[in-house]
VORO-168717 format. One record per residue (C-alpha): residue number from 0; residue in three letters; chain; x, y, z. Coordinates in steps of 0.05 Angstrom, whole numbers. Layout:
<atoms>
lumkol	sekol	doba	x	y	z
NUM	ALA	A	X	Y	Z $
...
</atoms>
This chain:
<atoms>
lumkol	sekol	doba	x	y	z
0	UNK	A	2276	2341	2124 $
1	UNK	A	2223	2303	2166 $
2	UNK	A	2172	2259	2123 $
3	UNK	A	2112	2296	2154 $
4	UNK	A	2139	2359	2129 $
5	UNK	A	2138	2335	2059 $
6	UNK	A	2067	2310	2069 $
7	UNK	A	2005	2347	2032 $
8	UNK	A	1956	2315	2082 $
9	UNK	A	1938	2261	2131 $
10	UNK	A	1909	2211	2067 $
11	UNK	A	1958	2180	2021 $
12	UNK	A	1941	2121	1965 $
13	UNK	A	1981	2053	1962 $
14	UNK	A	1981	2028	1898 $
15	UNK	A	2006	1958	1914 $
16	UNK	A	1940	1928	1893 $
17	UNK	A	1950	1962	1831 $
18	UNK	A	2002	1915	1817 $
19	UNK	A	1950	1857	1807 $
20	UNK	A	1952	1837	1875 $
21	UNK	A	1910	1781	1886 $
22	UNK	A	1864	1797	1817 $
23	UNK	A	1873	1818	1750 $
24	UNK	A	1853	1887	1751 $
25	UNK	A	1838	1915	1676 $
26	UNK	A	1882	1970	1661 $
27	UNK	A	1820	2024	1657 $
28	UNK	A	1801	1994	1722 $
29	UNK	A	1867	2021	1751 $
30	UNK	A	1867	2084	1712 $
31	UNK	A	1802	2103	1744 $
32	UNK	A	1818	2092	1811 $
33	UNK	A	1884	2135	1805 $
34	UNK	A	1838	2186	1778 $
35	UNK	A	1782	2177	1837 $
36	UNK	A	1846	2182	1896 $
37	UNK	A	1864	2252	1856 $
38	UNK	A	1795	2283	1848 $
39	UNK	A	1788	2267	1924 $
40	UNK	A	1847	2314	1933 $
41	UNK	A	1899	2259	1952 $
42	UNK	A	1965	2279	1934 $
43	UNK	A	2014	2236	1960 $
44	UNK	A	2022	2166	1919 $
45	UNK	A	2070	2106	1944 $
46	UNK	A	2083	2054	1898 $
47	UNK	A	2141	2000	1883 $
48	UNK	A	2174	1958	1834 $
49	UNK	A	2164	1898	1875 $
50	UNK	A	2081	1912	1860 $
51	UNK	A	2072	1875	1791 $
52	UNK	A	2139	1867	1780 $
53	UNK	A	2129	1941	1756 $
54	UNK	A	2063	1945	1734 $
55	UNK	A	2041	1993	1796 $
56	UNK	A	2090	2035	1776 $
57	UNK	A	2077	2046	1697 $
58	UNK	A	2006	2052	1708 $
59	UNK	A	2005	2117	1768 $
60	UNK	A	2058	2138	1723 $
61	UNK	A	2006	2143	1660 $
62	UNK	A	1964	2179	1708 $
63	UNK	A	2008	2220	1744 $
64	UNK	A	2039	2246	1682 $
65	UNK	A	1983	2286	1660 $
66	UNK	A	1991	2323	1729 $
67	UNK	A	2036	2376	1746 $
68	UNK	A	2097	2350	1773 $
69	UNK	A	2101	2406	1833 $
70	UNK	A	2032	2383	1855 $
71	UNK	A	2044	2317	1888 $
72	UNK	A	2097	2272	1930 $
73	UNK	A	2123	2210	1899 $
74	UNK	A	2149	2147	1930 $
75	UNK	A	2179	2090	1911 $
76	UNK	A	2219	2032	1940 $
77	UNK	A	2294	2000	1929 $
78	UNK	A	2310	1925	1939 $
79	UNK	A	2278	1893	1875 $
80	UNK	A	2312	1898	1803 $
81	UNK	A	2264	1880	1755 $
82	UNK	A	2293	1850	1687 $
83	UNK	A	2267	1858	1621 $
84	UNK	A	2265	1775	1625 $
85	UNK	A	2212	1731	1638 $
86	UNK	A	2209	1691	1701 $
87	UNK	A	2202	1619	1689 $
88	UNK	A	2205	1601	1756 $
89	UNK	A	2153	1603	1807 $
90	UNK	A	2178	1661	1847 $
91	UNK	A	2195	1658	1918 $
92	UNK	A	2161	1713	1956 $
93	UNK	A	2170	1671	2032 $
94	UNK	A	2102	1686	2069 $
95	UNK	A	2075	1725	2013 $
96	UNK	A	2067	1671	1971 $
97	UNK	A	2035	1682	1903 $
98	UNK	A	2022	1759	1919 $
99	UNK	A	2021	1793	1848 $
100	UNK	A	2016	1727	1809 $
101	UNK	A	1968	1768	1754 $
102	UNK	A	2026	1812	1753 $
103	UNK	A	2081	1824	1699 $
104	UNK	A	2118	1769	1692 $
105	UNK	A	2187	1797	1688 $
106	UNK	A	2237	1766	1733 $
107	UNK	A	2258	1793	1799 $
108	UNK	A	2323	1803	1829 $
109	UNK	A	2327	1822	1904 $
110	UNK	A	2376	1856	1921 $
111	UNK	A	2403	1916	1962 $
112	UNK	A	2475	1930	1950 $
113	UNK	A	2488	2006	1925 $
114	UNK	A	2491	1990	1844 $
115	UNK	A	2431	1948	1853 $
116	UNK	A	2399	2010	1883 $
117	UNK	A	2420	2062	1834 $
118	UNK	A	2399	2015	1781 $
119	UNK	A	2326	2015	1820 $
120	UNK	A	2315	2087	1820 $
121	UNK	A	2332	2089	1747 $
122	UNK	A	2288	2041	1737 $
123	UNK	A	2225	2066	1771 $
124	UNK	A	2235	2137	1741 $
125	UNK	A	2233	2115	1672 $
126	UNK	A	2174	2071	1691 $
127	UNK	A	2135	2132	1722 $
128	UNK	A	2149	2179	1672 $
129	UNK	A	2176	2228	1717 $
130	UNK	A	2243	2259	1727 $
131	UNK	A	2253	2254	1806 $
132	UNK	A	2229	2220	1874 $
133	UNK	A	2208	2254	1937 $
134	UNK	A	2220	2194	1983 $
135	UNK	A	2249	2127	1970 $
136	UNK	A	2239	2065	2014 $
137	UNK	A	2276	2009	2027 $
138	UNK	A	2234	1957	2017 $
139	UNK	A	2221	1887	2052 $
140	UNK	A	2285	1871	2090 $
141	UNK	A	2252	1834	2138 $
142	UNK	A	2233	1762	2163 $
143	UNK	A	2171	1753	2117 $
144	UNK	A	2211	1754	2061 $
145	UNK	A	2275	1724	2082 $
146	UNK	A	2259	1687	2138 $
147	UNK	A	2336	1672	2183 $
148	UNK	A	2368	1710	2127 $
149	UNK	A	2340	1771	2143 $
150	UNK	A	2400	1800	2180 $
151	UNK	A	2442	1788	2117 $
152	UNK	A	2396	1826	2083 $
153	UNK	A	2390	1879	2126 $
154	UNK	A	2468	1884	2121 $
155	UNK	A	2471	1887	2057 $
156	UNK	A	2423	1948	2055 $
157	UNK	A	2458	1976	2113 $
158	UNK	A	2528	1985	2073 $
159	UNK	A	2491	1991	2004 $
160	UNK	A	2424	2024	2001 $
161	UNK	A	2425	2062	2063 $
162	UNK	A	2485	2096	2038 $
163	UNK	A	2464	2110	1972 $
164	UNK	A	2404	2146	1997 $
165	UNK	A	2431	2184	2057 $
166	UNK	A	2474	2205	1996 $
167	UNK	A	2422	2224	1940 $
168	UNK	A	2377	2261	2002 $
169	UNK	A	2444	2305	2023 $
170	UNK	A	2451	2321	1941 $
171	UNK	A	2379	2340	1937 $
172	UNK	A	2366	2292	1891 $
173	UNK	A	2309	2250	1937 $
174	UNK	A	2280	2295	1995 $
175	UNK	A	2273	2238	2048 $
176	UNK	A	2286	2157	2051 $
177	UNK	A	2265	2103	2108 $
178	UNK	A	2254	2026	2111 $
179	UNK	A	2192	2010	2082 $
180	UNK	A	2174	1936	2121 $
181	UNK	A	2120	1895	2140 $
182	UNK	A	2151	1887	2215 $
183	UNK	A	2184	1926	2274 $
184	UNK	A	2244	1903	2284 $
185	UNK	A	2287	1922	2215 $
186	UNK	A	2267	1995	2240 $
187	UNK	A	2285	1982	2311 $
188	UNK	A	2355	1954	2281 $
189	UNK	A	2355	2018	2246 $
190	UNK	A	2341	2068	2297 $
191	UNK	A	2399	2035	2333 $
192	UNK	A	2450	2051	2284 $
193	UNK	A	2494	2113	2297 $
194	UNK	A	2491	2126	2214 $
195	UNK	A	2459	2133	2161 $
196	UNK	A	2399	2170	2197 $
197	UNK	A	2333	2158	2155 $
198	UNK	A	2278	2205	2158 $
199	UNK	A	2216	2162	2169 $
200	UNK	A	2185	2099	2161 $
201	UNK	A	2130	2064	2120 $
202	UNK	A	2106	2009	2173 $
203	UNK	A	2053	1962	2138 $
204	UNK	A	2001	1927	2176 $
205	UNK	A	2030	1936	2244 $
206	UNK	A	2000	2005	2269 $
207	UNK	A	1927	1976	2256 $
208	UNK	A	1863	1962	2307 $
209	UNK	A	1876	1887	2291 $
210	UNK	A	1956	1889	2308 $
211	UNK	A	2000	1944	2347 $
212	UNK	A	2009	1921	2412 $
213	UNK	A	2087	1904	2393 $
214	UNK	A	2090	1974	2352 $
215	UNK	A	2078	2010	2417 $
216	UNK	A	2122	1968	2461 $
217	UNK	A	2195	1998	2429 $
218	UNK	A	2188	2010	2359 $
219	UNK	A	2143	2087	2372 $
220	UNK	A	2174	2111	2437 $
221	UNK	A	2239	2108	2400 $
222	UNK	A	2217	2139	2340 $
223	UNK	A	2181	2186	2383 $
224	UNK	A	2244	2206	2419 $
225	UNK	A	2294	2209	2359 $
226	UNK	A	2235	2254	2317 $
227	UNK	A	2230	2205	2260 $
228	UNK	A	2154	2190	2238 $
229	UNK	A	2113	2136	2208 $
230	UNK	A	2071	2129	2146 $
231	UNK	A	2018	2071	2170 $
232	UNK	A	2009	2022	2106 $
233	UNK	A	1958	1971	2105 $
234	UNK	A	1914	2010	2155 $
235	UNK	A	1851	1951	2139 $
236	UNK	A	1902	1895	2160 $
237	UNK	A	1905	1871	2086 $
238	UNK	A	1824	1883	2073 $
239	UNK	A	1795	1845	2137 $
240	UNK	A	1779	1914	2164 $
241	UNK	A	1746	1939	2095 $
242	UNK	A	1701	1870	2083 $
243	UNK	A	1747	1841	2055 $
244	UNK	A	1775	1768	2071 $
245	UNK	A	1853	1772	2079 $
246	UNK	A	1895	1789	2135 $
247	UNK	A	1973	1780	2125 $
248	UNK	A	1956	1770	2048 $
249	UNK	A	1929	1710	2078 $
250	UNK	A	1856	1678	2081 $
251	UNK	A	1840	1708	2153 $
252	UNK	A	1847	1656	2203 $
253	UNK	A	1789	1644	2250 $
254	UNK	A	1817	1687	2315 $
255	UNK	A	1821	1742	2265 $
256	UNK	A	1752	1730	2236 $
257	UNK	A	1718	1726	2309 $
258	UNK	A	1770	1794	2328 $
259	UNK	A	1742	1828	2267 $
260	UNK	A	1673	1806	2284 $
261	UNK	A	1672	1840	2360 $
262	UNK	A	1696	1906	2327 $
263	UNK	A	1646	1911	2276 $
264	UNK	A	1592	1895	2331 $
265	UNK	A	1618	1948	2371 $
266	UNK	A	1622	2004	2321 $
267	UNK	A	1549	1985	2301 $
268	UNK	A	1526	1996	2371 $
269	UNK	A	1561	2068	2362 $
270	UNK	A	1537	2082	2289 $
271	UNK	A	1614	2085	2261 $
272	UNK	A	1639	2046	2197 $
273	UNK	A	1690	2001	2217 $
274	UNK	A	1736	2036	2158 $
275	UNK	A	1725	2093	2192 $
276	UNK	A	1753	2072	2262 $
277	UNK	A	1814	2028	2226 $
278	UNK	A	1835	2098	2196 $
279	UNK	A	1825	2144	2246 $
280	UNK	A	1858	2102	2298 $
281	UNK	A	1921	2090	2262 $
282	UNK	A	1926	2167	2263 $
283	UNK	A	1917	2177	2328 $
284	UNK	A	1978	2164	2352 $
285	UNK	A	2025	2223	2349 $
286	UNK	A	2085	2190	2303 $
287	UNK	A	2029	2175	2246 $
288	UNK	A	2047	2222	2190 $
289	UNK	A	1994	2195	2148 $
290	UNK	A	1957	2135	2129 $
291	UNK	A	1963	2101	2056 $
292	UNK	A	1901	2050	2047 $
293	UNK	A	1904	2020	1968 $
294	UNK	A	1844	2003	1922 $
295	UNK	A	1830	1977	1855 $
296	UNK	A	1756	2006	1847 $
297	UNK	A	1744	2081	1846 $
298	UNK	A	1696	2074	1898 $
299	UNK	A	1733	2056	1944 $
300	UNK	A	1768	2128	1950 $
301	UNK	A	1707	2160	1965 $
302	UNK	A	1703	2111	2021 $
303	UNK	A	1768	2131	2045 $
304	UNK	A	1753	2196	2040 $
305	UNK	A	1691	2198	2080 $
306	UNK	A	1718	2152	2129 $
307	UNK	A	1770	2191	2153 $
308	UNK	A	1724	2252	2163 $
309	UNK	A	1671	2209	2198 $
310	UNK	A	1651	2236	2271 $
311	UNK	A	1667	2181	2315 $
312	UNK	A	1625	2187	2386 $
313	UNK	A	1683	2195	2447 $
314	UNK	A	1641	2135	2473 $
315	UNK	A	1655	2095	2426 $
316	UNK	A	1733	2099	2435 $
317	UNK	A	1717	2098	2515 $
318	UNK	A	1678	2029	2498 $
319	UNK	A	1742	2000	2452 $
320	UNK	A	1791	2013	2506 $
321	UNK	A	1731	1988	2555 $
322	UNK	A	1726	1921	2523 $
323	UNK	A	1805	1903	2509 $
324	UNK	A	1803	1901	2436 $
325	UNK	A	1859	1961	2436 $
326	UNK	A	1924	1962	2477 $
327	UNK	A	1916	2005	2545 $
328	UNK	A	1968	2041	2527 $
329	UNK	A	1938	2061	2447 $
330	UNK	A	1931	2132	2438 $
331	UNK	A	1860	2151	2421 $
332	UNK	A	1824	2202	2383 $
333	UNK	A	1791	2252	2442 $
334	UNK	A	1834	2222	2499 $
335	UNK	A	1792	2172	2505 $
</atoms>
């Protein structure tokens, strides 16, 4: 079963931030928002253990549980253990640095052999409250994380995870799995292989305004061609595109700032929200099964919500391809 198939609609939520990423966020804080992203009809919710060292996870699962279970599709992710110890260490997450240091403090272990997986998925149900998954990711076995080693771990999800899911999915138990990755080229690797076959891909921060020119050059014709679509996380580049000041989970480094800075002016000229254009752009291109922005403020839904309904002038996409800030080859809403 395709991952757009499972879909209720083009709007997901991404509750990474939920996991305290980069703030303590109170825990009605977090209830609300879940609450704001259902009321505003979104019904598909990807989380993680990796977010909070579980705390994303417990807290949509408080919320979901008052919901029927038939009325929404879950995800969750593979590749992180997370013990009932505390971490005494400071943990190593490579580029992400201290990412959810307001999170739980638990200790991590990464790993992605097949036990390690079943373990996971154990895991995360019990911390969700819920009795099954829709669609499971395997999470992070790339170079941000792992820098040389990456292959290894890519390997070791290859003969492990991969398995165990393409396993799970043909028992029914799951109804889809993919890589869920902050870069192209574990997917590319993956598309490659003859088996396991996954049925989509969460691809964060790479299918955005500020950064898909590499996305287009392999990674989507392929997908394209072997009918496998894409679930576009991080659609505001890490919150640079929604006023915020991170790109990469990173202060935004000038280029970034001045890149940012030409697209705002130029949706201004046009009347358009910048959030607006991030979204609808991501969408546009005809792998993009849906788009899963996160937020910690119930606000910020309705935003989401209104942003990817927004009219958006032709002219201003004829202006965006005009100026150079999106690849030539970038589909664009009306053709443009």
């Amino acid at each position: 079963m395709g991952i757009t198939s499972l879909l209720p609609g083009r709007l997901g939520f991404g509750t990474a931030p939920l996991g305290n990423m980069f703030r303590a966020i109170p825990d009605d804080e977090a209830r609300a928002t879940v609450e704001a992203a259902w009321d505003h009809g979104i019904r598909y919710f990807d989380t993680a253990p990796f977010y909070g060292a579980g705390l994303a996870e417990s807290r949509l699962g408080e919320v979901l549980a008052t919901k029927p279970r038939d009325s929404y599709v879950l995800s969750t992710k593979v590749g992180r253990v997370i013990l009932d110890e505390h971490e005494t260490a400071t943990p190593d997450f490579g580029e992400k640095g201290g990412l959810f240091e307001h999170g739980n403090p638990n200790k991590i272990v990464h790993e992605w052999t097949a036990e390690a997986t079943e373990r996971s998925i154990e895991d995360s149900l019990k911390r969700l409250g819920t009795d099954r998954l829709d669609i499971v990711w395997v999470h992070d076995i790339a170079q941000d994380f792992h820098g040389d080693q990456w292959l290894q771990k890519f390997e070791e999800a290859r003969t492990g995870a991969f398995r165990v899911l393409s396993r799970l999915r043909d028992e029914g138990v799951i109804k889809a799995w993919g890589l869920g990755v902050n870069k192209t080229e574990p997917i590319e690797l993956t598309l490659a292989l003859d088996e396991p076959r996954p049925d989509g891909f969460l691809l964060a921060g790479r299918y955005t305004l500020l950064d898909h020119g590499h996305a287009l050059q392999r990674l989507l014709p392929t997908a394209q061609e072997q009918g496998v679509d894409m679930v576009v996380g991080g659609p505001y580049s890490s919150g640079i595109l929604a006023g915020g000041t991170h790109f990469e989970y990173q202060e935004a480094p000038a280029e970034i700032v001045e890149r940012v800075g030409s697209l705002k002016s130029l949706a201004q000229r046009h009347g358009v929200s910048i959030k607006a254009a991030a979204l609808q752009f991501s969408l546009a291109h005809p792998a993009t099964a849906a788009v899963i922005p996160g937020a910690t403020r119930p606000g910020r839904i309705a935003e989401d919500t209104a942003a990817l309904n927004e009219t958006i002038p032709a002219a201003f996409w004829t202006d965006l391809r005009a100026t150079g800030l999106v690849s030539p080859t970038a589909p664009l809403p009306h053709n443009a």
